[in-house]
DOZA-194611 format. One record per residue (C-alpha): x negated, y, z negated; residue in three letters; residue number from 1. Coordinates in steps of 0.25 Angstrom, whole numbers. Each point is the difference from the previous one (the first is absolute). Example, Ala and Ser with C-alpha at 12.3 -4.5 7.8 and 13.67 -1.06 7.14 Angstrom:
! DOZA-194611
((-49 -18 -31) 'ALA' 1);
((-6 14 2) 'SER' 2);
***
This chain:
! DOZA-194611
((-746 453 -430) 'UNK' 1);
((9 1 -12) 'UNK' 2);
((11 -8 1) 'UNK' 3);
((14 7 -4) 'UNK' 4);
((8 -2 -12) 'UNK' 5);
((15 -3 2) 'UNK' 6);
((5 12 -6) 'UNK' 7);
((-10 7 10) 'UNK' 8);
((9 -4 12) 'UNK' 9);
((12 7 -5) 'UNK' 10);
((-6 12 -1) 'UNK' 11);
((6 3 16) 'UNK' 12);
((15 -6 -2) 'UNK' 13);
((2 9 -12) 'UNK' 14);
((-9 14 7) 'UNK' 15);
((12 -4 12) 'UNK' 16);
((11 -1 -10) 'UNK' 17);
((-3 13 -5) 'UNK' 18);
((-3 6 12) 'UNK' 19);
((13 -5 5) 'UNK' 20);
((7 8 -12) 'UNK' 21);
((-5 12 3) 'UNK' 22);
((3 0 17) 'UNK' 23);
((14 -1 -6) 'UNK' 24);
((-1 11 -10) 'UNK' 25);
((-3 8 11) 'UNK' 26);
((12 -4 7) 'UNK' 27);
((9 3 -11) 'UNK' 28);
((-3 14 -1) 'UNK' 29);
((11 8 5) 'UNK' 30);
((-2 8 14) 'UNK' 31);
((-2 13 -7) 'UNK' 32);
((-13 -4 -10) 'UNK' 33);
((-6 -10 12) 'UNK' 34);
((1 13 8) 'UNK' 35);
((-8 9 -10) 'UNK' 36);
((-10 -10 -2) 'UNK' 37);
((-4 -3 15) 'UNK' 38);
((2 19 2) 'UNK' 39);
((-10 1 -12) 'UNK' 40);
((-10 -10 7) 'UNK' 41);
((4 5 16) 'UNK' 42);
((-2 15 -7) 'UNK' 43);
((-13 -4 -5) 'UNK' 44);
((-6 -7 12) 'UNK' 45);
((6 11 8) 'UNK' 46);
((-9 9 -7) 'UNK' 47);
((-12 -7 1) 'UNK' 48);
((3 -2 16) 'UNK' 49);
((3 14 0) 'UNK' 50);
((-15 3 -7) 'UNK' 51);
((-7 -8 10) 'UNK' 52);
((7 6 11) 'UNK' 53);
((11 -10 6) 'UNK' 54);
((13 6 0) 'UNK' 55);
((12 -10 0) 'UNK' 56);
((14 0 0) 'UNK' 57);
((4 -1 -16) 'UNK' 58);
((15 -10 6) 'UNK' 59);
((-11 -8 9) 'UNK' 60);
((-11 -1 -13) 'UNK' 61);
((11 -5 -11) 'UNK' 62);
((6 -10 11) 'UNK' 63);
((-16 -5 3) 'UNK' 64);
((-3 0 -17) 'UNK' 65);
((14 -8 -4) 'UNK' 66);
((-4 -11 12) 'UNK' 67);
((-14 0 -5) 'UNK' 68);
((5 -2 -13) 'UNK' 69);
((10 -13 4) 'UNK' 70);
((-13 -6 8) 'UNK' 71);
((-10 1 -12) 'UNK' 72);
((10 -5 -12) 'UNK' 73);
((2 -12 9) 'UNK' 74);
((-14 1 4) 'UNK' 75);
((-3 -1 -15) 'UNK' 76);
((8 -12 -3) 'UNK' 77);
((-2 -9 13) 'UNK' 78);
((-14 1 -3) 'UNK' 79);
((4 -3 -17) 'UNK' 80);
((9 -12 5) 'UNK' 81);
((-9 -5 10) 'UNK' 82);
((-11 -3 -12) 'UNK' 83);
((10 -5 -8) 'UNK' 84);
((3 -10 10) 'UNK' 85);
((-15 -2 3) 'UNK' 86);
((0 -1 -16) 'UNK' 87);
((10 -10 -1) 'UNK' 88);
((-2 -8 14) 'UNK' 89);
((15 2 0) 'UNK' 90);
((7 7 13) 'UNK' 91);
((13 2 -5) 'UNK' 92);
((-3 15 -6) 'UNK' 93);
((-5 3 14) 'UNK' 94);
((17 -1 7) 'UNK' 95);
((4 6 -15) 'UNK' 96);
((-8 12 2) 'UNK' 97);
((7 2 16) 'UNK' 98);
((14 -1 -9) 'UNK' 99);
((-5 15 -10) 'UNK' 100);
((2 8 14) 'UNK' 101);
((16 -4 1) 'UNK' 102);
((1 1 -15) 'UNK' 103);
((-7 13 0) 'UNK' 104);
((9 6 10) 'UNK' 105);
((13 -7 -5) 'UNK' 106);
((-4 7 -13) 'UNK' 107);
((-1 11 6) 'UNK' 108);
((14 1 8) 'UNK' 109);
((6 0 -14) 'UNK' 110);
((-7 11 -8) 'UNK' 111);
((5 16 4) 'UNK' 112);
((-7 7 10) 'UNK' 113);
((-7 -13 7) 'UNK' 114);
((3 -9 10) 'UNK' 115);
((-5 -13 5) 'UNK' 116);
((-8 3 13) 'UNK' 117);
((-4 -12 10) 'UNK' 118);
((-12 6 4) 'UNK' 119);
((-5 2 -14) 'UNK' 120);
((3 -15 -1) 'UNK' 121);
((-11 -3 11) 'UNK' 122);
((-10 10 -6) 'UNK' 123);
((1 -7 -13) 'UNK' 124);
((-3 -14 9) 'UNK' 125);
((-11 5 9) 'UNK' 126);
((-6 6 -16) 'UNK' 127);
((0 -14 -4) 'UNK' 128);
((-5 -6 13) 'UNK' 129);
((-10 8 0) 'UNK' 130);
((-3 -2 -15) 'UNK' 131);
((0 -17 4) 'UNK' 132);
((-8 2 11) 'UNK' 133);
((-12 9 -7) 'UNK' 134);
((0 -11 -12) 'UNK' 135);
((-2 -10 10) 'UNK' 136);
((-10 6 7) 'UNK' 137);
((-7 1 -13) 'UNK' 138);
((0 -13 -3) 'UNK' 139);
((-2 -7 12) 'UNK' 140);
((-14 8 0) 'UNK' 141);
((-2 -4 -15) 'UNK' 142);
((1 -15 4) 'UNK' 143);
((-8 3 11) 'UNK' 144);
((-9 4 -7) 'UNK' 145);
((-1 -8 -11) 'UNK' 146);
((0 -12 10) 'UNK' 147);
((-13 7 7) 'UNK' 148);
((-6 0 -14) 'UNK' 149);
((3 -15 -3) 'UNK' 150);
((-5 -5 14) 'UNK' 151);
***
């Protein structure tokens, strides 16, 4: 096994950073533009539902699409900053990332046509638990493993 260059292991803080950027270049789109993009995407997978058969109510599909949407973002960077932690043996970016969700919805309050929501606050958590909790699944079985392979 190769072992890994320095600038290798800030390859995950800086994917994070960024990926942090754009969760709060989605919040500060205004209600009217963040509307239209999640009805292009509700129109879309409405018509594809609707091809296959399954008939559902257009109000109850765009509320299901922008909570999917909070969930995997925040999917997306738990799973960045858990690496990046793994990366950097370093546990602080872990309580950083639980602090995006406030800032995300704080931003929020402030930019026309949003508003801060609570429960979108713990969708964004649960996203980044979930994200921790797959990454340390995965790498409790790659030590596992590689401690099978040693012994």
């Amino acid at each position: 096994m190769t072992k890994r260059h320095k600038h290798d292991k800030l390859l995950f803080p800086i994917l994070s950073i960024l990926w942090v950027i754009v969760i709060l270049s989605f919040s500060l789109q205004d209600g009217s533009r963040s509307s239209l993009q999640s009805g292009m995407i509700t129109t879309t997978i409405q018509s594809l539902l609707s091809n296959i058969g399954i008939d559902i109510e257009r109000q109850l599909l765009s509320f299901l699409i922008r909570k999917a949407a909070h969930f995997t973002e925040f999917f997306i960077l738990g799973v960045l900053i858990k690496q990046s932690a793994f990366d950097l043996k370093n546990t602080i970016p872990l309580y950083l990332a639980c602090l995006v969700p406030v800032i995300d919805e704080t931003v929020q309050s402030f930019i026309p046509g949003r508003a801060m929501a609570i429960t979108d606050m713990f969708i964004d958590l649960s996203g980044i638990l979930f994200g921790f909790l797959i990454m340390n699944l995965i790498h409790n079985s790659q030590r596992k493993r590689k401690e099978r392979m040693l012994s």
